[in-house]
C-alpha positions as CSV (number, residue, x, y, z in Angstrom):
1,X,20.7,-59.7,13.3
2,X,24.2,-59.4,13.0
3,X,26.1,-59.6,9.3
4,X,26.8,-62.5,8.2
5,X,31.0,-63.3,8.0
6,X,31.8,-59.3,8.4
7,X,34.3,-60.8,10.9
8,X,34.4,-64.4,10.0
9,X,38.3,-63.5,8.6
10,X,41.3,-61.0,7.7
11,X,42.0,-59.9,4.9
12,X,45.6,-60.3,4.3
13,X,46.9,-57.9,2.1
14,X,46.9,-54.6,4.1
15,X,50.0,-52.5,3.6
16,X,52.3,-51.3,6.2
17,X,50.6,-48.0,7.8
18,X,52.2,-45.5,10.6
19,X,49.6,-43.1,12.0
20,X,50.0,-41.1,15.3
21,X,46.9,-40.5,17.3
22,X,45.7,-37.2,17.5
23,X,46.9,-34.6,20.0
24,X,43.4,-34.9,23.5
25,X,42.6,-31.9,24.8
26,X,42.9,-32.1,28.4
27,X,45.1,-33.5,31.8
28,X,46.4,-37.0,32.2
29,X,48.9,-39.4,30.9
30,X,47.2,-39.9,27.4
31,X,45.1,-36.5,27.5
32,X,42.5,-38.0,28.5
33,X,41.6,-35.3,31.3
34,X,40.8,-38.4,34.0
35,X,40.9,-38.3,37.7
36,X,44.5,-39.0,40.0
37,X,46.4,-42.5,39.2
38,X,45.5,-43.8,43.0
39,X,41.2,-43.5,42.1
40,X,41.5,-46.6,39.5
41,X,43.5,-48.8,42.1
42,X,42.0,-52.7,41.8
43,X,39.2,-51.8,39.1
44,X,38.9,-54.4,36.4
45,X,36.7,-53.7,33.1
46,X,35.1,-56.5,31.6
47,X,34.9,-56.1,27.8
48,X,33.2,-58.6,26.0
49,X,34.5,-59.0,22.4
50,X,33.2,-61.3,19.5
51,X,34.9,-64.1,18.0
52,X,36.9,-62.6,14.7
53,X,36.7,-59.0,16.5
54,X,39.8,-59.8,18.7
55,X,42.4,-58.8,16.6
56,X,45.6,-59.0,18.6
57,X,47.4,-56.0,18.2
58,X,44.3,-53.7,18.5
59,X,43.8,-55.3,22.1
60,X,47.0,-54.7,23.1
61,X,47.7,-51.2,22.1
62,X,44.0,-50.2,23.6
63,X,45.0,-52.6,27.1
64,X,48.7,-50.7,27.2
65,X,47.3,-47.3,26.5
66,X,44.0,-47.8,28.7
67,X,47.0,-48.5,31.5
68,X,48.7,-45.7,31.1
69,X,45.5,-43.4,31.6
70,X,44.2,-45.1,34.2
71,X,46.9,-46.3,36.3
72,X,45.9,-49.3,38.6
73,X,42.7,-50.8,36.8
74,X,43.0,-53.1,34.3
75,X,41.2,-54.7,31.0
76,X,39.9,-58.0,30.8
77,X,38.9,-58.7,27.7
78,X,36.8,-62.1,27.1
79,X,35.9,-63.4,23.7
80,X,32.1,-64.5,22.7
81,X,30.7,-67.4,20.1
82,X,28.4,-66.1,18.0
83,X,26.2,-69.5,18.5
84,X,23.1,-67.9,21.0
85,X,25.2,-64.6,21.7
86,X,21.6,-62.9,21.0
87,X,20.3,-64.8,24.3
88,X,23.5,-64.4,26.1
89,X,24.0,-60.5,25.9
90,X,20.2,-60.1,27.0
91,X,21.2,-62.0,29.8
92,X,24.0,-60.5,31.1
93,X,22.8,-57.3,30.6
94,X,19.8,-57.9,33.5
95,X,22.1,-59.0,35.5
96,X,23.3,-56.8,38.5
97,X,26.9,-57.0,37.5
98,X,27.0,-57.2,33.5
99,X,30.3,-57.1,31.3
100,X,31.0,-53.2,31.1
101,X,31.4,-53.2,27.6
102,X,30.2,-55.2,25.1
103,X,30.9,-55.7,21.0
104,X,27.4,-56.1,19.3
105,X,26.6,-56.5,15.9
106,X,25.6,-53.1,14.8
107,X,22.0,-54.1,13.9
108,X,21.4,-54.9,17.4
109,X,21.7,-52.1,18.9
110,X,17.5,-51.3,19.0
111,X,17.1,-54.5,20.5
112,X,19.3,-53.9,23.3
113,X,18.3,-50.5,23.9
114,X,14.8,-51.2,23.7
115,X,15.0,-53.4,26.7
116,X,16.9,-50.8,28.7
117,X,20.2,-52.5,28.8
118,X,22.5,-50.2,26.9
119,X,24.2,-46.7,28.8
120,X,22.2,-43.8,26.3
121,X,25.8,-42.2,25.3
122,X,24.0,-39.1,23.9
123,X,25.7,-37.2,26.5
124,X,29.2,-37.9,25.8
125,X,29.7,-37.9,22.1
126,X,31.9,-35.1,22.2
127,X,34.5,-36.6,24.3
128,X,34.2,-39.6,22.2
129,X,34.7,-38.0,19.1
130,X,31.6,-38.8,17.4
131,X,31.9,-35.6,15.1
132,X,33.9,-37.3,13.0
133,X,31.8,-40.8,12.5
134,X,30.8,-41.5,9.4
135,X,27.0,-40.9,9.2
136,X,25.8,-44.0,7.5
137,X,27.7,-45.6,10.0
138,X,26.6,-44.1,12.8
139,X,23.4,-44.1,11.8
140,X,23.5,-48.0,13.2
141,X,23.8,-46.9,16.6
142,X,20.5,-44.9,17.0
143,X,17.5,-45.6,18.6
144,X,14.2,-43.4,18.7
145,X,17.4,-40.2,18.3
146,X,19.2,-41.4,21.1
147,X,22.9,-42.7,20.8
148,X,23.4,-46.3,22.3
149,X,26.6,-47.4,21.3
150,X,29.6,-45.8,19.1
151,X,30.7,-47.2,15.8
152,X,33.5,-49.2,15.5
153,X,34.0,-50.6,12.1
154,X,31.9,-51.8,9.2
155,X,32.6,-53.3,5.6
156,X,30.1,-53.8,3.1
157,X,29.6,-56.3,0.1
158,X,31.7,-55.2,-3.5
159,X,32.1,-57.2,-7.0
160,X,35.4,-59.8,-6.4
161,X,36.3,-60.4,-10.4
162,X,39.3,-62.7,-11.8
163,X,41.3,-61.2,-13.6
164,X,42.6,-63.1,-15.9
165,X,39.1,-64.1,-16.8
166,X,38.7,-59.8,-17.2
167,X,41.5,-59.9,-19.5
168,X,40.8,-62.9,-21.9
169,X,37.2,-61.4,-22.2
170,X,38.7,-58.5,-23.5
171,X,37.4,-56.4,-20.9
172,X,39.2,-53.0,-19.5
173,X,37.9,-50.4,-16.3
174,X,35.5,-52.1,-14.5
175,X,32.3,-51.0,-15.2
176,X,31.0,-47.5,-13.7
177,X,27.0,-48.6,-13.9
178,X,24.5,-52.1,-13.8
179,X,24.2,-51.4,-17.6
180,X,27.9,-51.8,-18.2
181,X,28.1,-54.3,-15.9
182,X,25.6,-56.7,-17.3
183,X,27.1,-56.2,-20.7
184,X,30.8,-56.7,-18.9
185,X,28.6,-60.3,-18.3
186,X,27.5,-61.2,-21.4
187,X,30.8,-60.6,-22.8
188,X,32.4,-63.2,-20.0
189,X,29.2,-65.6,-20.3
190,X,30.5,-66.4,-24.0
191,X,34.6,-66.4,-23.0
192,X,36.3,-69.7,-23.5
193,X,36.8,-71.2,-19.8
194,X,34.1,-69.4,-18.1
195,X,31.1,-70.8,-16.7
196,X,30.0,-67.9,-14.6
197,X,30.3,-64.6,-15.5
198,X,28.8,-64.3,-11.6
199,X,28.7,-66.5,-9.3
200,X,25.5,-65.3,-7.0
201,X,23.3,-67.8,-4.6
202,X,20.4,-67.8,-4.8
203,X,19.7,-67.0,-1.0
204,X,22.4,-64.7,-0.7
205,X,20.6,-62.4,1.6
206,X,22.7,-59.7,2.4
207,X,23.5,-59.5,-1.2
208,X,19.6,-58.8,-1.6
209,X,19.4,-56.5,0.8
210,X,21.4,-54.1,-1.1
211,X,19.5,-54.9,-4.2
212,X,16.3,-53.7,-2.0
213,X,17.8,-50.0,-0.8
214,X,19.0,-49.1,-4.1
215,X,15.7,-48.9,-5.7
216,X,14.2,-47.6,-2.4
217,X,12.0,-50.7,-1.3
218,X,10.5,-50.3,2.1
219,X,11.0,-54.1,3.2
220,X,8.2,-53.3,6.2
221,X,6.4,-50.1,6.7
222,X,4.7,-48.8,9.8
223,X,0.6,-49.2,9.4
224,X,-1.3,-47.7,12.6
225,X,1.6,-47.8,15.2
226,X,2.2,-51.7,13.7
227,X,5.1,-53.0,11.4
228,X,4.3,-54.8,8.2
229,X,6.0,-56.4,5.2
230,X,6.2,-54.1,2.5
231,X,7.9,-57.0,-0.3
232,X,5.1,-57.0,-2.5
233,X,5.9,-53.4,-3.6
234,X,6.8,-52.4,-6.7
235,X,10.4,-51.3,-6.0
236,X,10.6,-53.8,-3.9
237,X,9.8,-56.1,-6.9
238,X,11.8,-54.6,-9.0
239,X,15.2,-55.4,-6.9
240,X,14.2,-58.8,-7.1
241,X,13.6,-58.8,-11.0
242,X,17.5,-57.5,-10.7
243,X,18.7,-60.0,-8.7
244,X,17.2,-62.8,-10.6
245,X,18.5,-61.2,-13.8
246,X,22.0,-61.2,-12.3
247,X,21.7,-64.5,-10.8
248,X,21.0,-65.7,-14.5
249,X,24.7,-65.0,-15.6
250,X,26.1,-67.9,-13.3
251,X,25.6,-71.5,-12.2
252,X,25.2,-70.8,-8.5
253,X,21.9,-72.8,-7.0
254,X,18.7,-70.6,-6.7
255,X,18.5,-72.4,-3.0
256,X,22.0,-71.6,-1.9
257,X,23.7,-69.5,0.1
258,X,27.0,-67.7,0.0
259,X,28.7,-69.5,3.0
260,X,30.9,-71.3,0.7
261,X,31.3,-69.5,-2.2
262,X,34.8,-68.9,-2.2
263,X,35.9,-72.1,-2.8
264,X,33.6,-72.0,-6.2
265,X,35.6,-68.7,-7.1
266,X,38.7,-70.5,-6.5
267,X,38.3,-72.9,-8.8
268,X,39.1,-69.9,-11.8
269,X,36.1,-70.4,-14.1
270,X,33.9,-67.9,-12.0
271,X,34.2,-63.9,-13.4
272,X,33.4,-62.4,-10.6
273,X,31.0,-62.6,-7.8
274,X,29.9,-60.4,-4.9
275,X,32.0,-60.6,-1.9
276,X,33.5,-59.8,1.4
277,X,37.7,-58.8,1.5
278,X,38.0,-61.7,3.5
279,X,37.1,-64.3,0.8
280,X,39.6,-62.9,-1.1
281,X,42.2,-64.5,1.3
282,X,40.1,-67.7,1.3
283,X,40.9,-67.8,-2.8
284,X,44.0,-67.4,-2.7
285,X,44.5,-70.4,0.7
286,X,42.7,-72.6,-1.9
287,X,44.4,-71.6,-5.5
288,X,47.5,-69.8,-4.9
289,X,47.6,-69.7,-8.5
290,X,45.5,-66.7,-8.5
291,X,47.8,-64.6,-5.8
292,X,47.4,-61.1,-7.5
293,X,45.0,-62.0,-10.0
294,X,41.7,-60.6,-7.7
295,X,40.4,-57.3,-8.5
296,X,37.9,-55.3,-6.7
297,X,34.9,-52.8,-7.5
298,X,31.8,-51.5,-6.0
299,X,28.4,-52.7,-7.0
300,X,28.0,-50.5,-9.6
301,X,24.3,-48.1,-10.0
302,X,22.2,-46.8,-12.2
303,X,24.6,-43.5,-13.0
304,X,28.3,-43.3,-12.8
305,X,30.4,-42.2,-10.0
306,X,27.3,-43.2,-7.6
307,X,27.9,-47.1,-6.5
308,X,24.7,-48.8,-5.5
309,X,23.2,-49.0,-1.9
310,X,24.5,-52.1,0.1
311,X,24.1,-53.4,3.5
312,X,26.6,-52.0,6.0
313,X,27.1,-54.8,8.6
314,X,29.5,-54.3,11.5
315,X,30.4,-53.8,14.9
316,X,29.4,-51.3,17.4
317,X,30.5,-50.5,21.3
318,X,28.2,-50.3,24.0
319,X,28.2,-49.6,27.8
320,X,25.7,-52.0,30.1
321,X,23.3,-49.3,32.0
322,X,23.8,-51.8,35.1
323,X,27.8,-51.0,35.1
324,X,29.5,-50.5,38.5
325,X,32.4,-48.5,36.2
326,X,30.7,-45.8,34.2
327,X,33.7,-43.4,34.1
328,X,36.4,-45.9,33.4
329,X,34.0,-47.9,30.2
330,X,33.2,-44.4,29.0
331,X,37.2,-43.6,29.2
332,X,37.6,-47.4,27.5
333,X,35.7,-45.8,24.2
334,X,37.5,-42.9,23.8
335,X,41.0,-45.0,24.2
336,X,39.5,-48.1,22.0
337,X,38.2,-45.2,19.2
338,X,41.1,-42.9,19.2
339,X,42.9,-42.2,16.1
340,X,45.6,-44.6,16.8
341,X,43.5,-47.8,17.5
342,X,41.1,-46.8,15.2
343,X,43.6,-46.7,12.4
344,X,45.3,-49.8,13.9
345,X,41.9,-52.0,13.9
346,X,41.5,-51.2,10.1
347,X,44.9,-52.1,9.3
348,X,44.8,-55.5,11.0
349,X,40.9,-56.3,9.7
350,X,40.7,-54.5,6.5
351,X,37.2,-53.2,7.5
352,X,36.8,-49.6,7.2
353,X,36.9,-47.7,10.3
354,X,34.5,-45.2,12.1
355,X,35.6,-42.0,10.1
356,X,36.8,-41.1,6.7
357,X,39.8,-39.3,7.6
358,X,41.7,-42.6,8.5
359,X,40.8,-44.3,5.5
360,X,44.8,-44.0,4.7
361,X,45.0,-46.7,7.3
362,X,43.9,-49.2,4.6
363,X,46.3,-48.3,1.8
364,X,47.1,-51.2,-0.1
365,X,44.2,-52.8,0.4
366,X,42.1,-53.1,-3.0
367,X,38.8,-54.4,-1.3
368,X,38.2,-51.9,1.1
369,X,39.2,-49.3,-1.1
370,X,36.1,-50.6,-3.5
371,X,34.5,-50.4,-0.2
372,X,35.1,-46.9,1.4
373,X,34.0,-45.8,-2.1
374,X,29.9,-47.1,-1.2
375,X,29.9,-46.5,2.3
376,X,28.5,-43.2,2.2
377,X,25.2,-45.1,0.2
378,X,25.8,-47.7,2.4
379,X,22.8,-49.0,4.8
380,X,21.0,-51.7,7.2
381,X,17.9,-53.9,7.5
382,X,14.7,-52.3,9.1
383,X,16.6,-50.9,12.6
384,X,13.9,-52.4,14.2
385,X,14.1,-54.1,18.3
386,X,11.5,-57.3,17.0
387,X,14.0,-57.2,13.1
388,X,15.9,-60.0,14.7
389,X,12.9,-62.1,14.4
390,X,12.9,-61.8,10.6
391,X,16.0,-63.0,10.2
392,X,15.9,-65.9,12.7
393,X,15.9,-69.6,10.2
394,X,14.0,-69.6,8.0
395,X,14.3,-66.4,7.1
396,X,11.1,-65.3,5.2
397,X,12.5,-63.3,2.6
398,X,15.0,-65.7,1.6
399,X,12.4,-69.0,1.8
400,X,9.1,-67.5,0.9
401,X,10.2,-65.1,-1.6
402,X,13.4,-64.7,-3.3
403,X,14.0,-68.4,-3.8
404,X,10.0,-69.5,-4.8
405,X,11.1,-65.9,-7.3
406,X,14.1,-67.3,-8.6
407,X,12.4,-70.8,-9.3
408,X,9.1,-69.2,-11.0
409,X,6.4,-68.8,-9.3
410,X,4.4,-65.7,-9.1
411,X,6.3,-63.0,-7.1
412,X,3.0,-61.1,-6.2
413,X,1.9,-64.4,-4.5
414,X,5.7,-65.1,-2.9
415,X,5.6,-61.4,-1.9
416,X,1.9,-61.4,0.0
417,X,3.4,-64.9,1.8
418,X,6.8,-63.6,3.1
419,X,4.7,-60.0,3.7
420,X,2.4,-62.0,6.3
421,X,4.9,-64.1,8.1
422,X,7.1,-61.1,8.3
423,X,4.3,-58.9,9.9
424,X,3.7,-62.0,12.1
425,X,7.6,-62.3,13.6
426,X,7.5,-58.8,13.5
427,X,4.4,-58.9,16.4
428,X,7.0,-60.9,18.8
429,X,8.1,-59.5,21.9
């Protein structure tokens, strides 16, 4: 399913950026290379975005400069609830008239395309650009080698840490590897005023995730054409002896999750904690008094200079196969994606966007630039149609494993039980 509060927020602290878009080969008002003015006459696209995805100025530059390409249609754009959006998209997309284009959570995209809903878009990535894309992102919009959507942006978890706590710890660089790291914790577990060197629930899922791809864990494997949990591996095991470790340097509940755990970093006793850029706005709403005060870093690794593997949650664009307006949805990509709307959604999220080469668009901002830095090691859950399934409440990971983990019990035994319900969800059509 889709990330969890990737675009619950905006990140407030992106500097002023000016980028032109790049130079289109081809005829047209924009360079687009699209048919005469009078061929779009009284054509409206219906583009479906999701709540938090609907930045304001994006919208309008992509609905003026759509306009000026394709003179005479127009953009409607109509904003989705998360609540049952799963349903709702499957839905409209078997209908004879769907939306056109539709924002999905970039995890989704084999569960769309499995069902046939989703335009293959294999056949126009070079009008689209997608030479450029940044491969673990695009690596989201695949299913069985086909292309099924186009990435649009993505931001990943990294370490939020007080400053102030940093300094009165007597602590310097943030710390280049998990060795460092856990030593940068014991030093800040035994600092005057702290009482978590991390703040990190218990059932802070995502979180795991990442803890599971950088030691290579399989979290399901394919066994005679059928998918089964993999948990009770040993890498797998070992990501959870790491994240119960960690979890050990704070006070956060072993049955908790991360929904509100910005207001527990506000309160200026927690070190640091792992985070979206977004919560770093929600700190600040809540304690001004620590305006400038939040640093940034990337989940640091086993070596230096390489950051550790975390989840990449997102959103991607896709085309319904059932649209009556191929030409003009395809010609709504390559104006939303352009350089200039690219660079423009970035600046107004602070999420990174599609390709490397406008990561200047987010100058100023400290989190995504902790961020662009583990992209490229950056990756999803099982791209899987049934995945969704896992992840529906109560997640089995979370409730049969890591939390029954964190409390004691045997993780062989919490493996096997989360192994058999997830091969059980993963059996649903």
């Amino acid at each position: 399913m889709r990330r969890r509060g990737v675009a619950a927020g905006i990140y407030s602290t992106v500097a002023a950026f000016g980028l032109s878009a790049c130079a289109l080969v081809g005829a047209g008002a924009a360079g687009h290379g699209r048919p005469s003015p009078t061929s779009w006459h009284g054509k409206t696209l219906v583009v479906w975005l999701m709540q938090g995805d609907n930045q304001q100025a994006w919208m309008t530059s992509v609905q003026q400069e759509f306009q000026r390409d394709y003179p005479g249609a127009k953009v409607d754009f109509e904003v989705q609830d998360w609540a049952g959006i799963q349903q709702k998209v499957t839905d409209a997309l078997a209908q004879v008239n769907p939306p056109d284009v539709i924002d999905i959570g970039n995890t989704q995209t084999p569960y769309y395309a499995a069902n046939g809903g989703l335009l293959q878009l294999t056949p126009y990535l070079a009008e689209l650009g997608a030479s450029g894309w940044t491969r673990s992102m695009n690596a989201s919009t695949l299913f069985r080698g086909k292309q099924y959507a186009a990435p649009w942006y993505a931001g990943n978890r990294v370490v939020m840490y007080n400053k102030l706590l940093w300094k009165r710890a007597g602590l310097g660089a943030p710390p280049q590897t998990v060795e460092e790291w856990e030593s940068d914790l014991a030093r800040l577990q035994n600092t005057s005023g702290v009482s978590s060197a991390l703040w990190l629930p218990g059932q802070n899922w995502y979180a795991f995730d990442g803890f599971l791809q950088d030691e290579g864990a399989q979290i399901v494997k394919q066994s005679d054409g059928v998918w089964e949990g993999e948990l009770d591996s040993p890498a797998a095991l070992k990501a959870a002896a790491l994240f119960k470790k960690l979890q050990a340097f704070g006070r956060a509940p072993v049955d908790g999750n991360e929904a509100n755990q910005a207001k527990d970093f506000a309160k200026g006793d927690v070190g640091c904690m792992i985070a979206m850029g977004y919560e770093g706005a929600e700190v600040v709403a809540a304690n001004p008094s620590l305006n400038g005060q939040i640093g940034w870093f990337p989940i640091p690794g086993a070596t230096a200079g390489r950051p550790a593997k975390t989840f990449l949650g997102g959103s991607d664009l896709t085309i319904s196969q059932n649209t009556p307006n191929k030409d003009l949805a395809i010609g709504f990509l390559k104006v939303a994606l352009d350089d200039a709307n690219e660079a423009l959604m970035a600046k107004s999220s602070g999420f990174l966007p599609n390709r490397a080469s406008l990561y200047p668009a987010l100058a100023g901002n400290a989190y995504a630039q902790a961020a662009a830095k583990s992209v490229p090691y950056a990756g999803y859950t099982p791209l899987l149609p049934t995945w969704g399934n896992v992840e529906t409440a109560p997640n089995p990971v979370i409730t049969l494993f890591l939390t029954p983990f964190l409390e004691g019990k045997d993780p062989d035994t919490a493996a096997r039980a989360a192994d058999m319900e997830m091969s059980n969800r993963l059996s649903w059509n």
